[in-house]
C-alpha positions as CSV (number, residue, x, y, z in Angstrom):
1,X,31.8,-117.3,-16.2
2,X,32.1,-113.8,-14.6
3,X,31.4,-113.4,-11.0
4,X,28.7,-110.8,-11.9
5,X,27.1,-110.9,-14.9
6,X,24.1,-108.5,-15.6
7,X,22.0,-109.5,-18.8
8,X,20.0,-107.4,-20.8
9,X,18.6,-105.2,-18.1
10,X,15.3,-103.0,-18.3
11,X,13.8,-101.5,-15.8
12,X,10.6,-100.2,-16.6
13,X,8.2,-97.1,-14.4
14,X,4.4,-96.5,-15.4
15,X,3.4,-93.8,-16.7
16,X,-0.1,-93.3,-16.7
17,X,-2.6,-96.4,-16.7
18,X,-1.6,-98.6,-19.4
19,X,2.1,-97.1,-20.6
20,X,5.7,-97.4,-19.3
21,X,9.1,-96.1,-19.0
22,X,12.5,-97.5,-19.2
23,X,14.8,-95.9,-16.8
24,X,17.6,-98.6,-17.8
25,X,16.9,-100.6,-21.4
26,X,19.4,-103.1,-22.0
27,X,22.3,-103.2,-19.7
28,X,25.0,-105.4,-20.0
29,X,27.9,-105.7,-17.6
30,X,30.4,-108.0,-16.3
31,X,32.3,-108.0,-13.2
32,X,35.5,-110.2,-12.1
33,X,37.0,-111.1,-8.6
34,X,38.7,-108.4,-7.5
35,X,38.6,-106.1,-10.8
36,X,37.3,-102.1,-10.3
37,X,34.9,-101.2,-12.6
38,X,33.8,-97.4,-13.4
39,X,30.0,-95.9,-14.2
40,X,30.2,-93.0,-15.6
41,X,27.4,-90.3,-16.8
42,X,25.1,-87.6,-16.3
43,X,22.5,-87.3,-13.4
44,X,19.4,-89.4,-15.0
45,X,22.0,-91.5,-17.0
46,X,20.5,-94.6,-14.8
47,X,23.8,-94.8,-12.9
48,X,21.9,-95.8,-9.7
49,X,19.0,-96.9,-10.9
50,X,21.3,-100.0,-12.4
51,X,23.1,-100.5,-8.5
52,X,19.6,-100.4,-7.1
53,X,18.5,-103.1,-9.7
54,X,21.8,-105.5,-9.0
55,X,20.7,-105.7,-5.3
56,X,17.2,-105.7,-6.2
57,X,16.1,-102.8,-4.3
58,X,14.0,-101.3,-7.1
59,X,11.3,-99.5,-5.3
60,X,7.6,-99.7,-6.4
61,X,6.0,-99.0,-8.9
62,X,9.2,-99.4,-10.9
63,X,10.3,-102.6,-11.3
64,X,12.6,-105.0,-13.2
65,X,10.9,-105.9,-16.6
66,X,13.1,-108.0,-18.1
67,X,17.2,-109.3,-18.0
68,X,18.8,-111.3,-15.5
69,X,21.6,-110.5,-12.7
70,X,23.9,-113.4,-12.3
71,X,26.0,-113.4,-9.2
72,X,27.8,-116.8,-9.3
73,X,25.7,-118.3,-11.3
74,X,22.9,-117.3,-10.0
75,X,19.7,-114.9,-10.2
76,X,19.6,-112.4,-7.9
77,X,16.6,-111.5,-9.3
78,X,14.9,-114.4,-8.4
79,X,15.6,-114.9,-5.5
80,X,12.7,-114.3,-2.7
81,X,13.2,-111.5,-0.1
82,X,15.1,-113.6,2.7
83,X,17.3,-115.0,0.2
84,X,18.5,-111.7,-1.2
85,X,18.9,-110.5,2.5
86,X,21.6,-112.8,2.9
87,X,23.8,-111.5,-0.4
88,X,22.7,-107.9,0.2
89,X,24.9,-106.1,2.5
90,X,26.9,-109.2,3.1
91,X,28.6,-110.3,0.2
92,X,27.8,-107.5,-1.7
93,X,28.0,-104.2,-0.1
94,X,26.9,-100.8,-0.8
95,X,28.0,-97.4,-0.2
96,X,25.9,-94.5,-0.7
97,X,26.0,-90.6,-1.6
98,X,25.7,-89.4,2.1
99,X,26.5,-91.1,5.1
100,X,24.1,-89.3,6.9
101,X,21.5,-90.9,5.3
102,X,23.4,-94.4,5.8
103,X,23.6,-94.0,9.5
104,X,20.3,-93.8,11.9
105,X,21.0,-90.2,13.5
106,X,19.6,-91.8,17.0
107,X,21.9,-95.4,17.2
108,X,25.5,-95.0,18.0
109,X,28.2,-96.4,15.7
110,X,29.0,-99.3,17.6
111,X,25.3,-100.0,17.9
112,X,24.9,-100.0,14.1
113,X,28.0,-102.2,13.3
114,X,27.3,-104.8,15.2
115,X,23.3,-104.7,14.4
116,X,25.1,-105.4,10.5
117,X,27.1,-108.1,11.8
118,X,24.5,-110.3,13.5
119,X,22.2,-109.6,11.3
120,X,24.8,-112.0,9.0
121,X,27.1,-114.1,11.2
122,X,26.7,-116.3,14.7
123,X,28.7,-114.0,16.3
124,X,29.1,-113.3,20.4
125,X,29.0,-109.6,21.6
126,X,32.8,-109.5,22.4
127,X,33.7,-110.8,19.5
128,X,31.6,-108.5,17.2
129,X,32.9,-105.6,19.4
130,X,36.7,-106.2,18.5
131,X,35.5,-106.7,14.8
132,X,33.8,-103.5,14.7
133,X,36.8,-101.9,16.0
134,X,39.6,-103.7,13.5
135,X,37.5,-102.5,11.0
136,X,37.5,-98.7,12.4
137,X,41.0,-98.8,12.8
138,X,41.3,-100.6,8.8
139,X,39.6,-97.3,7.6
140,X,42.0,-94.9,9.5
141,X,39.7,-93.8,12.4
142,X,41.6,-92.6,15.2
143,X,40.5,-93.7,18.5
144,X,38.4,-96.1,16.7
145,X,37.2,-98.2,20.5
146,X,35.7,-94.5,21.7
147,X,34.0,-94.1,18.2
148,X,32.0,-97.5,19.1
149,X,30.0,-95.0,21.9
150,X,29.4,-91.9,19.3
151,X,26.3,-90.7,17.5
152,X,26.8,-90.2,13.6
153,X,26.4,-86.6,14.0
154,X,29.3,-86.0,16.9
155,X,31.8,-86.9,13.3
156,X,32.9,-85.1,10.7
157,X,31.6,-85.7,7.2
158,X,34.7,-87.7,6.3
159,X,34.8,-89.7,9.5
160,X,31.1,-90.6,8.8
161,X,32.1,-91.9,5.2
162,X,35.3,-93.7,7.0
163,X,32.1,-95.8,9.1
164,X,30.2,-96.2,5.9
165,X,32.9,-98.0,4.4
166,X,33.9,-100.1,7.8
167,X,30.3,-101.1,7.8
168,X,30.8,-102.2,4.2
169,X,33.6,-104.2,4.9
170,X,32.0,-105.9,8.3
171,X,31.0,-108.8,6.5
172,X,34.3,-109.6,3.7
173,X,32.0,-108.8,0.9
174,X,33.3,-110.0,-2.5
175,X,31.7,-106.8,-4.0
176,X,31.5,-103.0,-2.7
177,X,29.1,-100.6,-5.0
178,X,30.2,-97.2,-4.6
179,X,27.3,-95.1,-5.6
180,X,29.1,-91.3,-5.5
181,X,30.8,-91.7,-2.1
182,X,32.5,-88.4,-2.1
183,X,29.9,-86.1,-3.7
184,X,29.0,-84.7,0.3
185,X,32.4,-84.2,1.0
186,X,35.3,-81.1,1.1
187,X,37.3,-81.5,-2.4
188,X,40.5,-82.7,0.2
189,X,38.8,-85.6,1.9
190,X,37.0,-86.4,-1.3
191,X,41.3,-87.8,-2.7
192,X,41.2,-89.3,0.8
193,X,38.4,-91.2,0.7
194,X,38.9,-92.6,-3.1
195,X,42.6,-93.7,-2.2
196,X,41.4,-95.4,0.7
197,X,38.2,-97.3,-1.1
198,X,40.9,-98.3,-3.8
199,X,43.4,-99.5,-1.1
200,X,40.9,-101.5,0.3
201,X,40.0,-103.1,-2.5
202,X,43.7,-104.2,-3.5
203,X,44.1,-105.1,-0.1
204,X,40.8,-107.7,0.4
205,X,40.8,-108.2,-3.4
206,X,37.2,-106.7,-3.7
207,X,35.4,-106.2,-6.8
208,X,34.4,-102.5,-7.3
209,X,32.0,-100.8,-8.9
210,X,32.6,-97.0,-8.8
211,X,29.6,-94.6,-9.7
212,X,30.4,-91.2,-10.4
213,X,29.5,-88.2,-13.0
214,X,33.5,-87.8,-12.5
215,X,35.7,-89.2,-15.2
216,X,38.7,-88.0,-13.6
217,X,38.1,-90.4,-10.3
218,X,37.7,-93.1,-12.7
219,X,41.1,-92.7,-14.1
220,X,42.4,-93.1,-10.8
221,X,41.0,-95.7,-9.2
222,X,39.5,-97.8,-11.9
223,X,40.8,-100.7,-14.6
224,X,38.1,-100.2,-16.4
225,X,34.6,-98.2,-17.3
226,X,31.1,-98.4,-18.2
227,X,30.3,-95.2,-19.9
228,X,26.1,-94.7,-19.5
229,X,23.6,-91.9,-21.2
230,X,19.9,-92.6,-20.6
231,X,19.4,-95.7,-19.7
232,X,21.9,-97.2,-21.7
233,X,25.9,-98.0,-22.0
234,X,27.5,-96.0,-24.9
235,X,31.1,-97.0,-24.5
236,X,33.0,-100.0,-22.5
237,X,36.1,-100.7,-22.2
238,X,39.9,-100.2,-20.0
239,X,40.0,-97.3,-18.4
240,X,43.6,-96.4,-20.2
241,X,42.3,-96.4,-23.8
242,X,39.0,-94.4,-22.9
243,X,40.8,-91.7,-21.4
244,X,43.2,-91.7,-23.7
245,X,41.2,-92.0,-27.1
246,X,37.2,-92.3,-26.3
247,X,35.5,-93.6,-29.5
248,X,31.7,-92.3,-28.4
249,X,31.1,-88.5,-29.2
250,X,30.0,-88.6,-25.4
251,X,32.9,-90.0,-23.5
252,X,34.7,-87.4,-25.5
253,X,32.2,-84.4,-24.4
254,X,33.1,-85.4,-21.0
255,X,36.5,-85.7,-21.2
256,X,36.8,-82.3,-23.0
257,X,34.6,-80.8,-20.0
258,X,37.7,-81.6,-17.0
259,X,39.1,-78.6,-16.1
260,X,42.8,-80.1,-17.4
261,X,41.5,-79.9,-21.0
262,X,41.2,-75.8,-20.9
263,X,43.9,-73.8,-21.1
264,X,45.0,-70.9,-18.4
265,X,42.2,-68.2,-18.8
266,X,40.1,-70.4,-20.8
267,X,36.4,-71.2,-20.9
268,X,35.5,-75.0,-19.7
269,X,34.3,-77.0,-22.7
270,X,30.0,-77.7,-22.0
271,X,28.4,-80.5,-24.5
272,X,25.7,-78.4,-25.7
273,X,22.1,-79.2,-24.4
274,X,21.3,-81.6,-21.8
275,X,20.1,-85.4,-21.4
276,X,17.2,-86.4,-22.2
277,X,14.2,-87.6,-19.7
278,X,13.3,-90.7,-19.7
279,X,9.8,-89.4,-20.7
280,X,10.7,-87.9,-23.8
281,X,13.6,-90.1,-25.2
282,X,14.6,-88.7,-29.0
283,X,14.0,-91.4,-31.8
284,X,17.4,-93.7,-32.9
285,X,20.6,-92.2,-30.7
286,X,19.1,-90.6,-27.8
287,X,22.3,-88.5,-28.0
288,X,22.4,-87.6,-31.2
289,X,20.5,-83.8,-30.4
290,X,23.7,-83.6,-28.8
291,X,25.8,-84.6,-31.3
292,X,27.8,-83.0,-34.1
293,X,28.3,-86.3,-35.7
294,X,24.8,-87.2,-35.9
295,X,23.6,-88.1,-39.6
296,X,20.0,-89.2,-40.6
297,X,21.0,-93.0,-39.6
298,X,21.7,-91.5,-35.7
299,X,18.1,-89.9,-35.5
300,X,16.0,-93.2,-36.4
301,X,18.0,-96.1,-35.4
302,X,19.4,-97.4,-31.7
303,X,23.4,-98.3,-32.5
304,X,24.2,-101.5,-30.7
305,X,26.8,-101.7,-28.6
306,X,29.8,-103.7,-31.0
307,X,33.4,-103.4,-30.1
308,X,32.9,-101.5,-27.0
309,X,30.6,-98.6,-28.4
310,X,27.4,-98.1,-29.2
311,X,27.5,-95.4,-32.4
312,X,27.3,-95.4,-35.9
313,X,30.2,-92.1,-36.1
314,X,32.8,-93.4,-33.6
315,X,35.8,-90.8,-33.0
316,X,39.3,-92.3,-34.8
317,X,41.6,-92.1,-31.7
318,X,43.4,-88.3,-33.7
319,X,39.8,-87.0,-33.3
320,X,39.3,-87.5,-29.6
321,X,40.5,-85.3,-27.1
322,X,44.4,-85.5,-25.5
């Protein structure tokens, strides 16, 4: 049994008085100690929306219609509110877009760390002190005891994601959800931060679970990715072979779209149109307005997800791009 194990996963919004939405409709994913999985897609994909269902932090009036989030063998989802308190930011962690939404503009750091750690261990004031520092100085924060005393805004934005992270790792959390944690940084600290998440992770042997629009950072960092387009996972599978020969008509559109793929002087490659809302989802495919493969079959019929991909036109591996 996987340590994580989501199961058919929908999570469903209303729209008006007697209809709903699916933001996510069917997500299956598996996690292992220690392994590094990537999400990759388009903003509205449901990238987030599925990290915000593992912890259970839909917020109202969407909720989780139907699937199951097994974490150990058990439901996260049914857990009650206390329960899920003490997984939630302990042995799973999350780290968010923008640290300056993370961190409480008017608490110091030190003030904030060890508010996390008694919030989950029996822990005197000394001793959560010289954790909060270790940690500090474990994410490469000079003068990490001083730091303890300073407000979020008195850092830098790459200092701020440093704390983040430290905060993240307080507690020895068996799994860190990355949701984007370089998109409010300089393109410079952004390599930083990513070779210090996955050198944590090697080092604490943490499960990952990187989400990013940015298949080139999954390349990097990841053994393995979740490719998503509204609502739903379109390709699965190690990170080597879908970079190096996508089968979906999608993972390829995005890998033709890094800048590597165009020549000096050249235009960057676009997929044509744009993704769907989850208001006005297409019959069958929802990417086959998209797609040049798409045939009759594509425009009234869902593919399932078999051998790693969900499509009825997969790329042979000379088709997709090198």
């Amino acid at each position: 049994m996987a340590m994580l194990e989501v199961r058919d996963l929908h999570v469903a919004f209303p729209q008006g008085k007697r209809n709903e939405v699916e933001a996510l409709r069917g997500v299956n994913l598996t996690l292992e100690k220690g392994e590094r999985l990537g999400v990759v897609g388009e903003s509205g994909a449901g990238k987030s929306m599925l990290a915000f269902a593992i912890l259970n932090l839909i917020a109202e009036p969407g909720r989780v219609s139907h699937g199951e989030v097994m974490f150990h063998g058990e439901n996260l989802l049914d857990l009650s509110e206390r329960d899920i308190r003490g997984i939630r930011g302990n042995r799973i962690s999350m780290i968010f877009q923008d640290p300056m939404v993370t961190l409480n503009p008017v608490l110091t750091i030190g003030t904030q760390m060890m508010e996390t750690l008694k919030a989950h261990r029996n822990i005197s004031d000394a001793d959560a002190r010289k954790l909060c520092i270790a940690k500090l100085k474990q994410v490469a924060i000079p003068s990490a005891e001083s730091r303890l005393a300073a407000y979020p805004h008195e850092l830098s934005g790459g200092l701020r994601q440093r704390v983040v992270i430290a905060i993240a790792l307080l507690t020895d959390p068996e799994v860190i959800i990355a949701d984007e944690p370089t998109t409010a940084l300089d393109v410079t600290i952004q390599a930083e931060i990513m070779a210090l998440i996955l050198k944590l992770c090697r080092e604490n042997d943490v499960a990952l679970i990187l989400i990013t629009h940015d298949l080139g950072v999954v390349a990097e960092v990841t053994e393995r990715i979740m490719i998503m387009y509204a609502g739903l996972c379109v390709e699965d599978g190690p990170t080597k072979r879908i970079i190096e020969a996508p089968s979906h008509p999608y993972s390829d559109g995005l890998l033709r779209a890094l800048p590597q793929h165009a020549g000096r002087g050249t235009k960057l490659y676009q997929i044509p149109g744009s993704m769907p809302p989850i208001t006005a989802l297409p019959p069958g495919c929802a990417y086959h307005p998209r797609c040049a493969r798409a045939t009759a079959e594509c425009k009234r019929t869902i593919p399932p997800l078999e051998n790693g991909v969900a499509c009825f036109h997969p790329l042979d591996q000379d088709e997709a791009a090198s």
